[in-house]
C-alpha distance (Angstrom), angle and dihedral (degrees) to the residues before:
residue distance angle dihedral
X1 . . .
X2 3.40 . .
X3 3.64 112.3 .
X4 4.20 129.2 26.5
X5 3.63 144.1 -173.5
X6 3.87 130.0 -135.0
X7 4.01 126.3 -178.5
X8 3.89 108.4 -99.7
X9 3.94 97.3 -119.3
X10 3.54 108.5 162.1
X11 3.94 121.8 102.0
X12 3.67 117.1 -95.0
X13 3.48 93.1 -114.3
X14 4.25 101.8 37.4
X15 4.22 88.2 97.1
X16 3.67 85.7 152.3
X17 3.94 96.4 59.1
X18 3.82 89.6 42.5
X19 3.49 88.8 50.4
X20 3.69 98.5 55.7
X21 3.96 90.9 37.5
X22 3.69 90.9 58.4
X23 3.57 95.9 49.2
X24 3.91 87.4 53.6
X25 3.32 93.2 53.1
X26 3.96 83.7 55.8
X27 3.68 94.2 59.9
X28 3.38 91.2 55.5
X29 3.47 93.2 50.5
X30 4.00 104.3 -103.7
X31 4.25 114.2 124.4
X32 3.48 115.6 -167.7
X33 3.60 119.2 -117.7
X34 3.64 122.3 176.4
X35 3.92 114.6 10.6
X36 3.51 106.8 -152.5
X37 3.94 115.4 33.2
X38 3.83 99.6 159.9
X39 3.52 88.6 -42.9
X40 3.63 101.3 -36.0
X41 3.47 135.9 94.2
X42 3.94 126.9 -132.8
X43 3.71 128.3 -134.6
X44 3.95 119.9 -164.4
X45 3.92 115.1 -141.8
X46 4.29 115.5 -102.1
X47 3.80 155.9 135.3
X48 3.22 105.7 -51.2
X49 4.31 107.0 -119.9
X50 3.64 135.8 149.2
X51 3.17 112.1 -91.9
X52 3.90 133.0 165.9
X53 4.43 129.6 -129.1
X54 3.34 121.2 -158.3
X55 4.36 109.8 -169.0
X56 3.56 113.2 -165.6
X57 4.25 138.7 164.6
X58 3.18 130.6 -116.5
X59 4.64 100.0 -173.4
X60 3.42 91.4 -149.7
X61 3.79 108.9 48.6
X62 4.09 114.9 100.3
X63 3.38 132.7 -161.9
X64 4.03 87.3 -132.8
X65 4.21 85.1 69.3
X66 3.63 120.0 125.9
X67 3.36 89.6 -154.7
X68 4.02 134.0 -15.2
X69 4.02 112.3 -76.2
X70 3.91 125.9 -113.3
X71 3.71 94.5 -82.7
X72 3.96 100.7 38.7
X73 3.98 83.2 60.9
X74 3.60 92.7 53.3
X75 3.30 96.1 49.7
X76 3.63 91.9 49.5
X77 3.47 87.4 50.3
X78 3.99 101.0 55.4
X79 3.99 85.0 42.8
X80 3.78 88.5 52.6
X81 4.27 91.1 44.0
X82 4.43 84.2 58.7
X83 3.91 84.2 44.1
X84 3.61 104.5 -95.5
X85 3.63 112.6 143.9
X86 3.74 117.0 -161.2
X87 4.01 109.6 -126.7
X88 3.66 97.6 -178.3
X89 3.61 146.8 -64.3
X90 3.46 143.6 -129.8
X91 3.99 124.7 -157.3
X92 4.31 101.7 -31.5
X93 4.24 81.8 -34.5
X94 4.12 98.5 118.7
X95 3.67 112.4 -172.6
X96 4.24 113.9 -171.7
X97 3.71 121.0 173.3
X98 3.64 127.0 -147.4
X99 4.27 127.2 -159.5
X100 4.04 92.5 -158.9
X101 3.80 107.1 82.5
X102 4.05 89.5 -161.1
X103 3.84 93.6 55.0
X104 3.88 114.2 128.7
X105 3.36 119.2 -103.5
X106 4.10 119.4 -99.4
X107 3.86 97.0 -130.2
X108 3.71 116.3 43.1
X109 4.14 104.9 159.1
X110 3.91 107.5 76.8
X111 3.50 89.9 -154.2
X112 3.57 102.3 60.8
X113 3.70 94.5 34.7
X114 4.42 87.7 61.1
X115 3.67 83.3 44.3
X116 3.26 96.7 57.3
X117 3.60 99.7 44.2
X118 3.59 89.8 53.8
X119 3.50 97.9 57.4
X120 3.81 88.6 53.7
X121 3.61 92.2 49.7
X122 3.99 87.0 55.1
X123 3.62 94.7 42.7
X124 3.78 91.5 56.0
X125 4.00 126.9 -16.9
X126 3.81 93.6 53.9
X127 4.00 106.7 41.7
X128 4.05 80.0 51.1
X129 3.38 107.1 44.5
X130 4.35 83.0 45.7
X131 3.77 87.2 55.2
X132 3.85 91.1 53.2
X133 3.84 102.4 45.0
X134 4.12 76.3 51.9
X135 3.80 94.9 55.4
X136 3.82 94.7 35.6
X137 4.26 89.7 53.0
X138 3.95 91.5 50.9
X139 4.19 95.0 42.8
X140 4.08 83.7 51.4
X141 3.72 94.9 46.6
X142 3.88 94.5 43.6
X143 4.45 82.0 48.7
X144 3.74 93.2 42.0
X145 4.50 83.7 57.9
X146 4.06 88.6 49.2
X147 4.04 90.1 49.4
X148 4.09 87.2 53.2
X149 3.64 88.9 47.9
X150 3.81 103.8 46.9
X151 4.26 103.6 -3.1
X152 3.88 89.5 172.9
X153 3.89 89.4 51.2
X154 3.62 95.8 46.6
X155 3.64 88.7 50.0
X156 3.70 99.4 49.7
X157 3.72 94.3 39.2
X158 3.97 137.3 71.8
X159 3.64 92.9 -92.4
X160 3.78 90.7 77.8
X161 3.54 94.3 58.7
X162 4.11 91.7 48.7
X163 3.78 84.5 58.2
X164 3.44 92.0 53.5
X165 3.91 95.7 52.2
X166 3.56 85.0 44.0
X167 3.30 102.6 55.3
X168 3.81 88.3 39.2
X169 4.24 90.9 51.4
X170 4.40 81.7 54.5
X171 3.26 94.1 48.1
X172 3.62 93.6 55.0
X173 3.46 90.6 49.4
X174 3.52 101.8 50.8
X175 3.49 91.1 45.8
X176 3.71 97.0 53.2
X177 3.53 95.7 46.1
X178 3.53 91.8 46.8
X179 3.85 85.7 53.5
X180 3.51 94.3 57.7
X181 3.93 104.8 44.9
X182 3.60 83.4 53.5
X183 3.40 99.8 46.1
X184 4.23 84.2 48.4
X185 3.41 94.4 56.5
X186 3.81 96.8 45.0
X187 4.09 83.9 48.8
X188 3.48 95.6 54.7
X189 4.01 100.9 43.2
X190 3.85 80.8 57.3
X191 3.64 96.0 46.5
X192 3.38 88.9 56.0
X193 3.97 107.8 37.4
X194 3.98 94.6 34.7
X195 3.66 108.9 18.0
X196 3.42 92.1 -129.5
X197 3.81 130.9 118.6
X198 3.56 113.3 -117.4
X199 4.29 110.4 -134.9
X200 4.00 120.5 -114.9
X201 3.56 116.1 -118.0
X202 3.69 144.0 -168.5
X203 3.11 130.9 -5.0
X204 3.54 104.8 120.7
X205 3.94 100.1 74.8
X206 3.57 80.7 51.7
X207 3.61 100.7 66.2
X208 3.98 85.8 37.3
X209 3.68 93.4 69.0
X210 3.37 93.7 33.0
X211 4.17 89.9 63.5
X212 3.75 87.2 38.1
X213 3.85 85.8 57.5
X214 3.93 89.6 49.8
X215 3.32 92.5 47.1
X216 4.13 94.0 56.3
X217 3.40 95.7 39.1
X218 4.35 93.1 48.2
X219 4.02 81.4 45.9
X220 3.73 100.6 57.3
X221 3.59 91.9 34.7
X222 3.89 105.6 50.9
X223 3.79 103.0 56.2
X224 4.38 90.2 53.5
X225 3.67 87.3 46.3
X226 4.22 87.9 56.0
X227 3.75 139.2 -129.4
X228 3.35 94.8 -66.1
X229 3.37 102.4 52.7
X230 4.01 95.0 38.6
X231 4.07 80.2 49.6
X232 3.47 90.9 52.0
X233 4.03 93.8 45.0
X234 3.70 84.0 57.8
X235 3.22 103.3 46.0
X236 3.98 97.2 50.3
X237 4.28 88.8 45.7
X238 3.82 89.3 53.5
X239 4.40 86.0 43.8
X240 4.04 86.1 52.4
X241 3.84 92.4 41.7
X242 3.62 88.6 55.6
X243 3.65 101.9 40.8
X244 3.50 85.9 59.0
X245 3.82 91.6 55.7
X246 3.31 99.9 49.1
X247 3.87 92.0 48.9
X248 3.74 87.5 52.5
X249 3.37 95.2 53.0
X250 3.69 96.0 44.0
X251 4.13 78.7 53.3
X252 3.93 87.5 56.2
X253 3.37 94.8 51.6
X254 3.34 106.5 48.1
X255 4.02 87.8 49.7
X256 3.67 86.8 50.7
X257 3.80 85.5 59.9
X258 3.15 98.4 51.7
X259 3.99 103.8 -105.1
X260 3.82 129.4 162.4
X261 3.41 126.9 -95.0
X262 3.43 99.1 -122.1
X263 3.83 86.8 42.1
X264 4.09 88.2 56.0
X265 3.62 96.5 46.3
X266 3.71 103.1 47.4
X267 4.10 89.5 43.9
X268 3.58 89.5 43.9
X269 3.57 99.6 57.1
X270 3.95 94.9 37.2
X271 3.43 84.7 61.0
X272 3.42 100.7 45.8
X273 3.67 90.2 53.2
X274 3.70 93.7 45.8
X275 4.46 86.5 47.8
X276 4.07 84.8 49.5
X277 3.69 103.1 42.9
X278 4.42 89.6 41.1
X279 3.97 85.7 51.2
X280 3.54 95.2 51.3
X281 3.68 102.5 35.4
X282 4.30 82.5 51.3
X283 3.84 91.6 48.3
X284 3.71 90.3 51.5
X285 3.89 95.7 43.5
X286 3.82 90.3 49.7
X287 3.77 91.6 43.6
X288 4.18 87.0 54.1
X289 3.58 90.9 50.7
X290 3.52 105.3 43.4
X291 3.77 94.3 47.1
X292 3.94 97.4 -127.7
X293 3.47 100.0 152.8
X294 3.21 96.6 27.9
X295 4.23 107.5 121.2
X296 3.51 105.8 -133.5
X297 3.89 121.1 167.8
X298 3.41 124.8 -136.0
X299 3.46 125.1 164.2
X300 3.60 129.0 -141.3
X301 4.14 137.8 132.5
X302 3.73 101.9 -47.1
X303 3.84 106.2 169.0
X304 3.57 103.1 -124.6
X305 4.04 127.2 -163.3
X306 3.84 85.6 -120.1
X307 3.68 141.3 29.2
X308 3.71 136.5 178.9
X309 4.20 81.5 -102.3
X310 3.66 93.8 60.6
X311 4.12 84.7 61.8
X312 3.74 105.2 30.8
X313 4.06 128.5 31.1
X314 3.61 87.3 -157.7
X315 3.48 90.9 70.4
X316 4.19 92.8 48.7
X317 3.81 105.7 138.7
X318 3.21 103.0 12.5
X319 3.79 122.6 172.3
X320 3.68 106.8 -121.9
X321 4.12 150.3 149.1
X322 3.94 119.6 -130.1
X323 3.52 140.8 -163.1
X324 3.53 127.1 -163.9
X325 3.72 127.9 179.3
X326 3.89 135.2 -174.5
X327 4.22 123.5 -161.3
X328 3.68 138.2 155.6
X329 3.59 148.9 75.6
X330 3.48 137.8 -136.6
X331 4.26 102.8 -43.6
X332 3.65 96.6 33.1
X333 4.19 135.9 22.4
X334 3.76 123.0 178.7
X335 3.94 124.9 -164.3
X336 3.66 111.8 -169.3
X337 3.77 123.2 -171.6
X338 4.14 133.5 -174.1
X339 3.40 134.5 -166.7
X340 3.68 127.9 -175.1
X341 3.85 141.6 143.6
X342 3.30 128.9 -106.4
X343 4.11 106.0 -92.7
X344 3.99 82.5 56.1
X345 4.11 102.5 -95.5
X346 3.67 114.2 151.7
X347 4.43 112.2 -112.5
X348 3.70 93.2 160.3
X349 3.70 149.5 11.6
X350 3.36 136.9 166.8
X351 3.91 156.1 140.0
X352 3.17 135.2 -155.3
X353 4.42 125.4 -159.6
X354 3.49 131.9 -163.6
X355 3.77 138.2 -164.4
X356 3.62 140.3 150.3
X357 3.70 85.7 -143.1
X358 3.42 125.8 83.6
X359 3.62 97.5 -157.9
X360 3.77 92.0 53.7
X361 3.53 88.0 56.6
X362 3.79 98.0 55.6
X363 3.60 88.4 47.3
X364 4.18 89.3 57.8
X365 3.84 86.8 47.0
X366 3.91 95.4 50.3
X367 4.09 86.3 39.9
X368 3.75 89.1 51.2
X369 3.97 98.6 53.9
X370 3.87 84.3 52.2
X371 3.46 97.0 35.6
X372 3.77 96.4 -125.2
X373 4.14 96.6 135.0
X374 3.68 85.7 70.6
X375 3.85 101.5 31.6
X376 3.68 140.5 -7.8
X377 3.96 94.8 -116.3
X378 3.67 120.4 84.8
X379 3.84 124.6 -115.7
X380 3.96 125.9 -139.3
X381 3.94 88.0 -117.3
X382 3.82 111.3 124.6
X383 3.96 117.5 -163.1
X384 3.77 111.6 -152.9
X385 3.73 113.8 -163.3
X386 3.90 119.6 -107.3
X387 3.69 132.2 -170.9
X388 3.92 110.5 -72.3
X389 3.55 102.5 -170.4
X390 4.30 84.0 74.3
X391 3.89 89.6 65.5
X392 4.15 96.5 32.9
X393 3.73 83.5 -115.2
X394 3.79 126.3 144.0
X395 4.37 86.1 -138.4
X396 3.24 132.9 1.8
X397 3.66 134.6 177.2
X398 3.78 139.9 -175.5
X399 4.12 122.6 -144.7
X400 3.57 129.8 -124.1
X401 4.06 125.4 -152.1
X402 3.56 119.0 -169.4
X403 3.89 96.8 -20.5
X404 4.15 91.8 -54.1
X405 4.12 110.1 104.2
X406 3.43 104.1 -122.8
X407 4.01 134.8 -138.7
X408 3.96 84.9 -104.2
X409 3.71 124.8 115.9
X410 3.76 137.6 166.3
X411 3.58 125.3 -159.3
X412 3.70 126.7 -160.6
X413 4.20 115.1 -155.0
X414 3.47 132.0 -176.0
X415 4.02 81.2 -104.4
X416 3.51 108.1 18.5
X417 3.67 147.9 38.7
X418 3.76 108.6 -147.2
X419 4.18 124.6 -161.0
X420 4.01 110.5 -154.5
X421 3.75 118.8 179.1
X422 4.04 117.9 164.0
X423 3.46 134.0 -164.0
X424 3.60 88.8 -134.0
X425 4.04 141.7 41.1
X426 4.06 99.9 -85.9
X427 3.50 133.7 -140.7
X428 3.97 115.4 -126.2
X429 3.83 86.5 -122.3
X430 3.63 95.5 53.9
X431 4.38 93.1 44.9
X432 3.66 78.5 48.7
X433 3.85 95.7 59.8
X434 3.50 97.9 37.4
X435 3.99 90.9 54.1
X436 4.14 82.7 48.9
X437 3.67 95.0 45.0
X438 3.96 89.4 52.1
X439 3.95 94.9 44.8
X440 3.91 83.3 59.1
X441 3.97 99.4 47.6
């Protein structure tokens, strides 16, 4: 193998700890290439030597250039006269490499050096990372209205894990930016007491645990959510992840041709909205037409974690259909189960919720009585409390339809809410073994 990629994770502004990662990668015989290939950079295959990186800005580069202004190639030019070799660059990042380990440094006044990070940061890092936190705080608030409307929903449903990677992608932000003001103000009191420049740190094992996070929560989320939906996921990451290619490319191109800056950028991100907005509008059409969200029941021979056998041996080999379904994420999962026989009579019903949050469940037992964790319109069922301590429960209540107490019960546990509804009138010992029997599945 002689060339690799690795995600760019270091802060815009941690030059220092890119430096010093490069030139590790250099021992081990890894050059860098290319520094921004769709967000990664690329290293060419060598001899492993020491060798040192220098990463400096220059505020008014762009990654929209045709080709570096007047005093971007003098600069290179006096870096390249001390031995400083420019690798690449990406936005006003400049990266130069240098083979003699003694070689003075490019930036020697503090001052100037903070300066000129700074206005890089506000010429790019900043305005972004401002635009995000703005776009993360109005997709929260507009999730936070669809939890008070349907909280069950929300929790069972995609939209819980889009909060999460939300409030995840704000997080990061904050943090970084946080991160750098502080290091800024740290830089400059040293600038100006000592003289001396004060070394960026961090950043990097930030973002690594940050993705790491991601990657968890998208893990535990994806399978409760179903195929389709994880299918879907995938499919609209891969869409963005290609958008973005093609719009860099396009980007390439038209700097290869010689085309303004201004030109570049406004074309660049027309098109990329344009790419984004025809992906998603496609994905959404095809998902309409091919039905893959679309709940449809069929029944079949699910194997459930309790039948009507497991309660009653007069029921042993019975012909039935069954239904089982799996949903959640990480603050609330839901396994519901049916049984019925063929001509369409109820056997066996039941659901089963868990939460490691006691609030959550009481909110899926009040939801329940008023049928809100399937719908947001109240149902004629009334639950009248019954004695707990018969079923070890902390609550329990039975439903009544019409006047007539029905074979319906709901359970409330320390960790679980459980839904029981028979096709028969039940024996205490028998709801008592089916709430055991689903405790253990």
């Amino acid at each position: 193998m002689k060339k690799k990629y690795e995600l760019f994770l270091h802060a815009f502004f941690d030059h220092a700890g890119l430096a010093r990662h490069l030139e590790k990668r250099a021992m081990q015989g890894w050059f860098l290439e290319k520094a921004n290939t769709n967000g990664f950079f690329r290293y060419r295959r060598g001899e492993p030597k020491a060798v040192r990186y220098a990463v400096t800005y220059f505020p008014s580069a762009s990654n929209f250039d045709a080709a570096p202004g007047e005093g971007q190639r003098r600069f290179w030019e006096l870096c390249e006269s001390a031995g400083w070799k420019i690798v690449d660059q990406t936005f006003q990042m400049q990266i130069f490499r240098n083979e003699d380990l003694s070689a003075v440094p490019l930036e020697t006044d503090p001052a100037v050096q903070i300066e000129n990070i700074h206005r890089a940061m506000k010429a790019n890092f900043l305005k972004g990372h401002a635009l995000l936190a703005v776009l993360c705080v109005i997709q929260l608030g507009l999730r936070f209205s669809e939890y008070l409307r349907s909280p069950i929903r929300f929790l069972l449903g995609s939209s819980s894990l889009s909060v999460l990677c939300y409030v995840l992608l704000l997080f990061q932000i904050l943090l970084e930016t946080g991160h750098y003001f502080l290091w800024r103000r740290k830089a400059l009191r040293m600038a100006e007491e000592e003289g001396r420049f004060l070394p960026t740190r961090g950043g990097r094992w930030l973002n690594t645990a940050l993705l790491v996070m991601l990657g968890l929560i998208l893990a535990s989320h994806l399978p409760g959510l179903g195929a389709p939906f994880a299918l879907l996921f995938a499919v609209i990451m891969c869409g963005v992840f290609l958008c973005y290619r093609a719009a860099n490319g396009i980007t390439n191109v038209m700097k290869a041709r010689g085309v303004s800056t201004g030109v570049n950028r406004a074309v660049t991100i027309v098109l990329l909205f344009f790419l984004l907005f025809g992906m998603m509008s496609g994905v959404i059409s095809l998902t309409i037409r091919q039905g893959w969200l679309r709940e449809e029941k069929v029944y079949g021979q699910d194997v459930l974690p309790l039948t009507a056998e497991d309660l009653r041996h007069d029921m042993a080999n019975m012909d039935s259909l069954t239904d089982l379904t799996k949903e959640g994420g990480l603050l609330l999962r839901r396994t519901a189960a049916l049984q019925m026989e063929a001509d369409g009579a109820l056997v066996l019903d039941y659901t089963l919720w868990l939460s490691p949050l006691p609030a959550v469940l009481d909110r899926v037992t009040e939801s329940v009585q008023t049928r809100t964790a399937y719908n947001r319109y109240s149902n004629p069922y009334i639950y009248h409390p019954i004695a707990p301590a018969s079923f070890g429960a902390v609550a329990a209540w039975q439903c009544e339809d019409e006047g007539v107490m029905q074979p319906r019960y709901l359970l409330r546990y320390e960790d679980c809410v459980i839904e029981l509804h028979f096709g028969w009138t039940p024996e205490t010992a028998e709801i008592i073994r089916a709430v055991e029997r689903l405790k253990q599945a």
